[in-house]
PyMOL commands that place a pseudoatom at each C-alpha (Angstrom):
pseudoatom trace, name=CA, resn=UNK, resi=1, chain=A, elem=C, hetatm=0, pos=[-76.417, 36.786, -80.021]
pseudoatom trace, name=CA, resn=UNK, resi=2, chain=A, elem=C, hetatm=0, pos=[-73.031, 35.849, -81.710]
pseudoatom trace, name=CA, resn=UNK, resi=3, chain=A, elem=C, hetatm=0, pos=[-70.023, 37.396, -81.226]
pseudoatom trace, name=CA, resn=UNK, resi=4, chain=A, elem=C, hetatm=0, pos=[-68.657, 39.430, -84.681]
pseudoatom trace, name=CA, resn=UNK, resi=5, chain=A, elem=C, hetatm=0, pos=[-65.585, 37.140, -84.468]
pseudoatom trace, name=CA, resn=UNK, resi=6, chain=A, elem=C, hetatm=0, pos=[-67.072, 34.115, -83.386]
pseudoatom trace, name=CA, resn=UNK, resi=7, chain=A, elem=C, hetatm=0, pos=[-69.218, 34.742, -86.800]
pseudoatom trace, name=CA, resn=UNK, resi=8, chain=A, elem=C, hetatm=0, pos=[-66.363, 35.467, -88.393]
pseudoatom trace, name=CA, resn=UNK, resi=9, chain=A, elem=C, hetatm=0, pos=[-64.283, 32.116, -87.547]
pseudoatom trace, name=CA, resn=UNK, resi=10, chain=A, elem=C, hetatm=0, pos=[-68.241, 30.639, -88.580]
pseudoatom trace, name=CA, resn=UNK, resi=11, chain=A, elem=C, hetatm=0, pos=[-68.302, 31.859, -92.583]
pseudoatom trace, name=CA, resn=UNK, resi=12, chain=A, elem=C, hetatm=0, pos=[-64.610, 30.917, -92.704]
pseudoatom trace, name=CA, resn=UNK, resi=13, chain=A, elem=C, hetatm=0, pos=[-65.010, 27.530, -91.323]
pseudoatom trace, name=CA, resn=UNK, resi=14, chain=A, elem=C, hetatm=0, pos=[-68.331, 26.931, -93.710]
pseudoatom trace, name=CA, resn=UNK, resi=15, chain=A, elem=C, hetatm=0, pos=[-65.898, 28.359, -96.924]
pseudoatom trace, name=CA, resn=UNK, resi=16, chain=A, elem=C, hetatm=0, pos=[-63.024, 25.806, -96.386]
pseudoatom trace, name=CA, resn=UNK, resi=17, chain=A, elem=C, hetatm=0, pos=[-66.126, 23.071, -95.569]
pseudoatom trace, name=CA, resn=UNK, resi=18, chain=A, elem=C, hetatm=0, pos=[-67.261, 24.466, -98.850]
pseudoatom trace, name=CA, resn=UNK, resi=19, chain=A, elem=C, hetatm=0, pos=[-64.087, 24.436, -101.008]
pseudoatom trace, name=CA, resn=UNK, resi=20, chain=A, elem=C, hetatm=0, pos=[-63.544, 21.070, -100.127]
pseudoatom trace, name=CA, resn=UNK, resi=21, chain=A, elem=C, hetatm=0, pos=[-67.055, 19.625, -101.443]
pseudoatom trace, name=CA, resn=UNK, resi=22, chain=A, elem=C, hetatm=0, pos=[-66.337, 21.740, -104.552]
pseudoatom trace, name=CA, resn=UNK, resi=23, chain=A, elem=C, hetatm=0, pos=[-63.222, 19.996, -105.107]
pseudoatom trace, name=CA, resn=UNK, resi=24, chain=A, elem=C, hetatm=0, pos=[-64.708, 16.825, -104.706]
pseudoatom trace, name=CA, resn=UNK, resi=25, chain=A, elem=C, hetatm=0, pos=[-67.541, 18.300, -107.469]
pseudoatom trace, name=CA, resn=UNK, resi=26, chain=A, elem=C, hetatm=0, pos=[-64.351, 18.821, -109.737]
pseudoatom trace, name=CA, resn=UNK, resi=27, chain=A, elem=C, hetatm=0, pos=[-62.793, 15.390, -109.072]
pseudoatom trace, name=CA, resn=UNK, resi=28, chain=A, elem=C, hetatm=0, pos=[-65.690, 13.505, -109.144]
pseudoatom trace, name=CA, resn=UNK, resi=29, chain=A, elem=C, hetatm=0, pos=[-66.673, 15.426, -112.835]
pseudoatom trace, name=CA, resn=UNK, resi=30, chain=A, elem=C, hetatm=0, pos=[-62.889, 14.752, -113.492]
pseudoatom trace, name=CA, resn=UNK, resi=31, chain=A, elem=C, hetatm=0, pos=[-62.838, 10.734, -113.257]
pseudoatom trace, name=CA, resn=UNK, resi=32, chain=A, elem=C, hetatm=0, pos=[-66.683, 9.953, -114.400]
pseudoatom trace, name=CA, resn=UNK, resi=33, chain=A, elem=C, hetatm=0, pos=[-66.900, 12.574, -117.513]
pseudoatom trace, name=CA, resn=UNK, resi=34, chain=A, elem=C, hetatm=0, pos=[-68.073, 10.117, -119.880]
pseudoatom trace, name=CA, resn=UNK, resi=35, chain=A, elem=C, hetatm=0, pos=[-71.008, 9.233, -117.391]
pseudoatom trace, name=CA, resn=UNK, resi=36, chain=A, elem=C, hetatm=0, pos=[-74.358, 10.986, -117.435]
pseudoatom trace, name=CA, resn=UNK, resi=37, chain=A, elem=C, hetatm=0, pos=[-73.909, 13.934, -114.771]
pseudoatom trace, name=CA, resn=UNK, resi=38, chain=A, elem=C, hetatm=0, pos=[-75.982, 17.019, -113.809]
pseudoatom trace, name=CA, resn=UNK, resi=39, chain=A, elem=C, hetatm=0, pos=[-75.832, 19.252, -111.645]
pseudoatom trace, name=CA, resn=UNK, resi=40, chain=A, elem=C, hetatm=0, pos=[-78.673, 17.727, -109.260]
pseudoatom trace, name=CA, resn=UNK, resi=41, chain=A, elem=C, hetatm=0, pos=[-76.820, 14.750, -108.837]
pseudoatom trace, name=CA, resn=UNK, resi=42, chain=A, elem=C, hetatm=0, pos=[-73.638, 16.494, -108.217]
pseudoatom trace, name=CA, resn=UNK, resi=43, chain=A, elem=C, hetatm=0, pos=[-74.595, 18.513, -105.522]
pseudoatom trace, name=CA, resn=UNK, resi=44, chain=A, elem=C, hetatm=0, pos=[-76.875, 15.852, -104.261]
pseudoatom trace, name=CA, resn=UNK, resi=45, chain=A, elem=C, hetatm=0, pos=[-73.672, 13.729, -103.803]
pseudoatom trace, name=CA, resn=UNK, resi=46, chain=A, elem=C, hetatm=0, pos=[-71.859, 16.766, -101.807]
pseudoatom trace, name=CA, resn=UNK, resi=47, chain=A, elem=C, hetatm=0, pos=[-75.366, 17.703, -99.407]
pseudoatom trace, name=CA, resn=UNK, resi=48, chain=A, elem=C, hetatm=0, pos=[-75.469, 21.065, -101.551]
pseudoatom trace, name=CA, resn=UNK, resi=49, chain=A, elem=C, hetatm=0, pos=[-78.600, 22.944, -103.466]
pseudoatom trace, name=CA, resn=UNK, resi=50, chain=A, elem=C, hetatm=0, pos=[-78.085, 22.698, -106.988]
pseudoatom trace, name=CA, resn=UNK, resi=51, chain=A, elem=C, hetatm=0, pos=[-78.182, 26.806, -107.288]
pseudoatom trace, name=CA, resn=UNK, resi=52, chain=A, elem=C, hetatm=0, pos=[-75.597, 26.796, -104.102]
pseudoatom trace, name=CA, resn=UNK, resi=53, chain=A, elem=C, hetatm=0, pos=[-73.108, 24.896, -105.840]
pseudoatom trace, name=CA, resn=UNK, resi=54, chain=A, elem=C, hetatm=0, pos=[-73.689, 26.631, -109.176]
pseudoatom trace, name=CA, resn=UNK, resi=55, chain=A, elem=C, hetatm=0, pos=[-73.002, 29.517, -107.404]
pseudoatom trace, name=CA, resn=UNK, resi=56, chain=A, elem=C, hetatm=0, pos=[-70.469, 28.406, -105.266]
pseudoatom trace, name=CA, resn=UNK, resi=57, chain=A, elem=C, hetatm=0, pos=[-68.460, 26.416, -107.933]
pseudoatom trace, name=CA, resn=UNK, resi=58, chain=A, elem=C, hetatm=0, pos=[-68.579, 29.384, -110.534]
pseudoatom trace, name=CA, resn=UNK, resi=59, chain=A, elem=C, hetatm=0, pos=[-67.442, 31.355, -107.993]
pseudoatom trace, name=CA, resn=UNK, resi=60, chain=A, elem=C, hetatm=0, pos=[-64.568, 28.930, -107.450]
pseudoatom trace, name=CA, resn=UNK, resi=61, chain=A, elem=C, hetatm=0, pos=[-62.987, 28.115, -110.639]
pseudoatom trace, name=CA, resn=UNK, resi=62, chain=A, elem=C, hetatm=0, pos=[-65.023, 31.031, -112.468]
pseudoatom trace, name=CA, resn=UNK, resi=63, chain=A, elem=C, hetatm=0, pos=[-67.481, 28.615, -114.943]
pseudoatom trace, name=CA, resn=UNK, resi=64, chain=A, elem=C, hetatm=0, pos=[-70.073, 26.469, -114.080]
pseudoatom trace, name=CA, resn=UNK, resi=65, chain=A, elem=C, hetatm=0, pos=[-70.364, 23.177, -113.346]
pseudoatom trace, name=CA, resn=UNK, resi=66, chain=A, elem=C, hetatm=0, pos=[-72.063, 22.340, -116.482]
pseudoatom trace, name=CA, resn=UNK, resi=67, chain=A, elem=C, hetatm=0, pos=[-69.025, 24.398, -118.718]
pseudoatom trace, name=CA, resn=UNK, resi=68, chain=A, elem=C, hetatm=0, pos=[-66.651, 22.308, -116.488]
pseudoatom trace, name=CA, resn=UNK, resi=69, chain=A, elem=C, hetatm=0, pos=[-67.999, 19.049, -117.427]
pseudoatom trace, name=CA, resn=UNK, resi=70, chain=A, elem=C, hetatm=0, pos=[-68.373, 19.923, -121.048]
pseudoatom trace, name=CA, resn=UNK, resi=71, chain=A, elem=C, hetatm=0, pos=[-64.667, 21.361, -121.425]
pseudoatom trace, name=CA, resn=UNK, resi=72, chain=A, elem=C, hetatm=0, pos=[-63.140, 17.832, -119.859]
pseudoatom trace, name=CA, resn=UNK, resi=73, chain=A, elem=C, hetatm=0, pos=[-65.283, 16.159, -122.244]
pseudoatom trace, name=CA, resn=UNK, resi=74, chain=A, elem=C, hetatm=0, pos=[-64.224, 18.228, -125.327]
pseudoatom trace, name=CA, resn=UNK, resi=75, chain=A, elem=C, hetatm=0, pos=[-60.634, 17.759, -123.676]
pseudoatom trace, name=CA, resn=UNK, resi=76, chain=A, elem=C, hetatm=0, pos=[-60.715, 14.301, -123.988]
pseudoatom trace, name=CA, resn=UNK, resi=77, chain=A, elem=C, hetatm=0, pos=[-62.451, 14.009, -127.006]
pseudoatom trace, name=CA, resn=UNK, resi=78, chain=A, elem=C, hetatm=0, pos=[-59.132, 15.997, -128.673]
pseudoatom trace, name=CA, resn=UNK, resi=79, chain=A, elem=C, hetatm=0, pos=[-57.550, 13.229, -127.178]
pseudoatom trace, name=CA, resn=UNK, resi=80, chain=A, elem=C, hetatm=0, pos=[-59.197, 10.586, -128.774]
pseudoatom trace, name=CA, resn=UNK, resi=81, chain=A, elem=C, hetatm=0, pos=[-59.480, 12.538, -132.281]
pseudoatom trace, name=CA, resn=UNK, resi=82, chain=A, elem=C, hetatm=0, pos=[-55.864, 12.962, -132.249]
pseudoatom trace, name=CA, resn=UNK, resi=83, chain=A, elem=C, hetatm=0, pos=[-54.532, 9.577, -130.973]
pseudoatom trace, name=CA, resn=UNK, resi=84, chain=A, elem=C, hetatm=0, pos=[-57.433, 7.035, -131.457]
pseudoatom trace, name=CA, resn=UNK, resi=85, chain=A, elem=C, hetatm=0, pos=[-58.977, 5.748, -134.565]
pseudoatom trace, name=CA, resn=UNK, resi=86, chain=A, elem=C, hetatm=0, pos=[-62.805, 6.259, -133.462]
pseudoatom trace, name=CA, resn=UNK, resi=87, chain=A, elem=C, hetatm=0, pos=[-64.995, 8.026, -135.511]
pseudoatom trace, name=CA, resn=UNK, resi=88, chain=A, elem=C, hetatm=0, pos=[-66.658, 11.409, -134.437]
pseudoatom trace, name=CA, resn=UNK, resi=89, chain=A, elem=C, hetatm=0, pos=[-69.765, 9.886, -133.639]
pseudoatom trace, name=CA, resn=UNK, resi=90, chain=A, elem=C, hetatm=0, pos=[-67.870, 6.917, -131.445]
pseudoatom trace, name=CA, resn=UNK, resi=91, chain=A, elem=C, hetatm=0, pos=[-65.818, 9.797, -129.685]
pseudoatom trace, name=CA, resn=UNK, resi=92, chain=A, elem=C, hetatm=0, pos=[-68.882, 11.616, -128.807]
pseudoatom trace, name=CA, resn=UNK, resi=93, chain=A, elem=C, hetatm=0, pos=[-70.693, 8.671, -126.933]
pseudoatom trace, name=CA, resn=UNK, resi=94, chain=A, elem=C, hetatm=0, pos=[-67.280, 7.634, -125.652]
pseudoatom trace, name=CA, resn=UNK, resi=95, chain=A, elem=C, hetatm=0, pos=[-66.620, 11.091, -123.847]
pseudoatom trace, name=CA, resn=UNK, resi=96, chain=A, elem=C, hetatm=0, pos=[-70.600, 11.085, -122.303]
pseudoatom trace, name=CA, resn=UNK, resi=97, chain=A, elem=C, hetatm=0, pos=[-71.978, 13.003, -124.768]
pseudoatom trace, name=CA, resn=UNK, resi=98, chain=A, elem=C, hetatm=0, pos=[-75.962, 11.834, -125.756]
pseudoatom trace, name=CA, resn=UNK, resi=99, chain=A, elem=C, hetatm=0, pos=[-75.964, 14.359, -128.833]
pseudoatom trace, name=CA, resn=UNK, resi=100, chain=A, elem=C, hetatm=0, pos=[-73.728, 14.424, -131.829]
pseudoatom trace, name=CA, resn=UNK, resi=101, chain=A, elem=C, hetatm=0, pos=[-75.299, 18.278, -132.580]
pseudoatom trace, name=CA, resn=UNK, resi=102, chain=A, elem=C, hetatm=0, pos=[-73.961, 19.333, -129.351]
pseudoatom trace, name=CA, resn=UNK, resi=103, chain=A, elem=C, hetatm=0, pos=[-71.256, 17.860, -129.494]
pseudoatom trace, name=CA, resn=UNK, resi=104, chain=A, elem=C, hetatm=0, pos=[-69.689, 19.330, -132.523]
pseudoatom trace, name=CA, resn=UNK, resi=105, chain=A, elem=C, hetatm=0, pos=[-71.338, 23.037, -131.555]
pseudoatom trace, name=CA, resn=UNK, resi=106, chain=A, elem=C, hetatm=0, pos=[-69.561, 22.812, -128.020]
pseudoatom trace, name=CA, resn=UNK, resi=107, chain=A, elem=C, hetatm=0, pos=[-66.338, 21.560, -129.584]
pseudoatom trace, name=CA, resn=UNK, resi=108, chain=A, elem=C, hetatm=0, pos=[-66.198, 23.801, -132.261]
pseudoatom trace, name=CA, resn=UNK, resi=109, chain=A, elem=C, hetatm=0, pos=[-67.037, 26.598, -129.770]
pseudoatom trace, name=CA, resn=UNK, resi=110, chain=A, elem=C, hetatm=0, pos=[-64.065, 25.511, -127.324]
pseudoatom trace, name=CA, resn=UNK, resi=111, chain=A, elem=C, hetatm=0, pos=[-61.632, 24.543, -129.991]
pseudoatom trace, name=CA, resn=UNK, resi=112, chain=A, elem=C, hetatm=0, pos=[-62.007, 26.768, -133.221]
pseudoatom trace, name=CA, resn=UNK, resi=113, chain=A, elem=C, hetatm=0, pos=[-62.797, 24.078, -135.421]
pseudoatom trace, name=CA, resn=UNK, resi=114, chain=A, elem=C, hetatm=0, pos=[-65.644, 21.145, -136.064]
pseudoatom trace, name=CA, resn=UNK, resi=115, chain=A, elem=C, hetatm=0, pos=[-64.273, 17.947, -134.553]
pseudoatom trace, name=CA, resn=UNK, resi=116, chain=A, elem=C, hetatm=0, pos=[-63.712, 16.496, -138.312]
pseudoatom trace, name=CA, resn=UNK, resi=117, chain=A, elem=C, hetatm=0, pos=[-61.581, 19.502, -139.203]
pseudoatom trace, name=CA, resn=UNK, resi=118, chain=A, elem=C, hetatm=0, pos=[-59.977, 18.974, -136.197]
pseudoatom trace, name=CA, resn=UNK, resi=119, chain=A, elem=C, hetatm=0, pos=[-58.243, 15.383, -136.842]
pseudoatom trace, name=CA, resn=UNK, resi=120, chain=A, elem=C, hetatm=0, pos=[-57.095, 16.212, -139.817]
pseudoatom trace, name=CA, resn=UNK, resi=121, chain=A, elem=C, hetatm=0, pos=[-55.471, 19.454, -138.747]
pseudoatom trace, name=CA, resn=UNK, resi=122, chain=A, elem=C, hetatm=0, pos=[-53.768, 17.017, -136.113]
pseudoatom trace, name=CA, resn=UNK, resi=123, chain=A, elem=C, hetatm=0, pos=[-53.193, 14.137, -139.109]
pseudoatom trace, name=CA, resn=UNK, resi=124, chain=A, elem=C, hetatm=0, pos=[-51.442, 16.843, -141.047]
pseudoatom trace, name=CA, resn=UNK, resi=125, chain=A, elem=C, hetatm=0, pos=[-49.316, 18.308, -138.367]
pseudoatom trace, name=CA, resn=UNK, resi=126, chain=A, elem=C, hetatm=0, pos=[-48.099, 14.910, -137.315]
pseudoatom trace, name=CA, resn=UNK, resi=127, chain=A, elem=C, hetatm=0, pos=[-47.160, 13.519, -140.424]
pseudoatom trace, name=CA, resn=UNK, resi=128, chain=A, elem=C, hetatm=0, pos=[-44.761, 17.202, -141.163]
pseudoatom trace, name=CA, resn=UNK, resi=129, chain=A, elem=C, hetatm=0, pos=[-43.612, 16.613, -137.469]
pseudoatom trace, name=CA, resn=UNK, resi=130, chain=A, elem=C, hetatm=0, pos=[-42.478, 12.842, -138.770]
pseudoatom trace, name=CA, resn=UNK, resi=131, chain=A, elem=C, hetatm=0, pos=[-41.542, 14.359, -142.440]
pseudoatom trace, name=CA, resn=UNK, resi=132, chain=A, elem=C, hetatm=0, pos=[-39.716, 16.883, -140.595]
pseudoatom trace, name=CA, resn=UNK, resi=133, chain=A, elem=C, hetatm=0, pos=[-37.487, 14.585, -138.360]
pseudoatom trace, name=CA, resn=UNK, resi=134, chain=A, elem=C, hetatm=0, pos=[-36.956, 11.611, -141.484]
pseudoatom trace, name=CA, resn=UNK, resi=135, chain=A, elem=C, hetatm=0, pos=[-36.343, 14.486, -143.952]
pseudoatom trace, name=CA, resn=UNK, resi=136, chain=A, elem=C, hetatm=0, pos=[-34.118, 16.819, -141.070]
pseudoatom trace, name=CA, resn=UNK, resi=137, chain=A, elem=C, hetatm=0, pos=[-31.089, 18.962, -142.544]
pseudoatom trace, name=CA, resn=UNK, resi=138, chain=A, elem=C, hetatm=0, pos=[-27.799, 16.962, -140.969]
pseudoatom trace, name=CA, resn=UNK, resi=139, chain=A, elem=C, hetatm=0, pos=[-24.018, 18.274, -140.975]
pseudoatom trace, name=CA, resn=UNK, resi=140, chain=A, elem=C, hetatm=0, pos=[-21.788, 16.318, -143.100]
pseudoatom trace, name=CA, resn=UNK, resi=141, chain=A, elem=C, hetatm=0, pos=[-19.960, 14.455, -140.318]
pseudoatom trace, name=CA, resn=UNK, resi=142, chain=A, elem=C, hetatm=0, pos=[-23.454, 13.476, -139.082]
pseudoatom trace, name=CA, resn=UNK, resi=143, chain=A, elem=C, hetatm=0, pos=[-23.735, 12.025, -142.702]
pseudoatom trace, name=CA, resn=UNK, resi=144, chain=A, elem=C, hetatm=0, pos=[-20.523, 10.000, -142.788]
pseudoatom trace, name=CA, resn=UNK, resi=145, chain=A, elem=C, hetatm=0, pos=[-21.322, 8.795, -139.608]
pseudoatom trace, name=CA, resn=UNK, resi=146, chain=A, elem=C, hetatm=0, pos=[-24.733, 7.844, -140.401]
pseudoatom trace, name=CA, resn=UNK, resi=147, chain=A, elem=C, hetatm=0, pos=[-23.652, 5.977, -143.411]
pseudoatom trace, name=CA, resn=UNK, resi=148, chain=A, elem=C, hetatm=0, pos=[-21.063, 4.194, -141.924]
pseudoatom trace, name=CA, resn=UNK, resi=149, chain=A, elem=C, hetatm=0, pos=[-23.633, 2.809, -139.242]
pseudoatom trace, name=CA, resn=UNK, resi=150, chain=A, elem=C, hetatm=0, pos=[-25.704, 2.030, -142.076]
pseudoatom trace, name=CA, resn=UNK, resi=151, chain=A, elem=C, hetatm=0, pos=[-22.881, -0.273, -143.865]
for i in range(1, 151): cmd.bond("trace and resi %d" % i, "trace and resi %d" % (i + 1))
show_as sticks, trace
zoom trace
């Protein structure tokens, strides 16, 4: 029979083993988003049960593995609507995504808006953030100065 604090010194040493195959789960979901990932194959890749790591990872970082994957995706897909000239459909296979449907109910879920609404929310708030500084109040002697540069 094991000693309590022998046992003890046990469940501790199997969390931290734990905690660090999670955080290789996170990583790994972190750098290969945009590949096809499931929970099977994640927790094959870490020697877990799919249920233990569901579990274990919820437990964690307090959503599933499945929710984590799906927010970086919808994280970089903001990303890409914002900055990058894809369509919708091209920034839903580019994140991993297989289904435009779920794609735009997850995103809109996770961000407020449909992905479409969403770049041109971003569209108009950039172009009053560049209207803003070309068209910016100035003090006179910032004026004089400015047009004497400009001569």
């Amino acid at each position: 029979m094991c000693h309590p604090s022998w046992a003890r010194a046990l469940t501790a040493a199997q969390r931290l083993s734990d905690l660090a195959r999670l955080r290789r789960v996170r990583d790994r979901i972190g750098r290969e988003y945009a590949q096809p990932l499931d929970v099977e194959a994640l927790a094959r890749g870490v020697n877990m049960s799919a249920g233990h790591l569901s579990r274990q990872f919820r437990l964690a970082y307090g959503e599933s593995p499945y929710s984590y994957l799906m927010r970086r995706r919808i994280e970089r897909a903001m990303a890409l609507l914002c900055f990058g000239d894809l369509s919708v459909t091209e920034v839903c296979f580019a994140v991993g995504c297989s289904s435009l449907g779920t794609f735009s109910t997850r995103f809109t879920e996770l961000v407020g808006v449909p992905p479409s609404a969403y770049r041109h929310q971003v569209a108009g708030a950039r172009a009053s953030c560049v209207a803003k500084q070309v068209t910016r109040a100035i003090r006179n002697r910032e004026a004089t100065v400015a047009e004497q540069q400009l001569a």
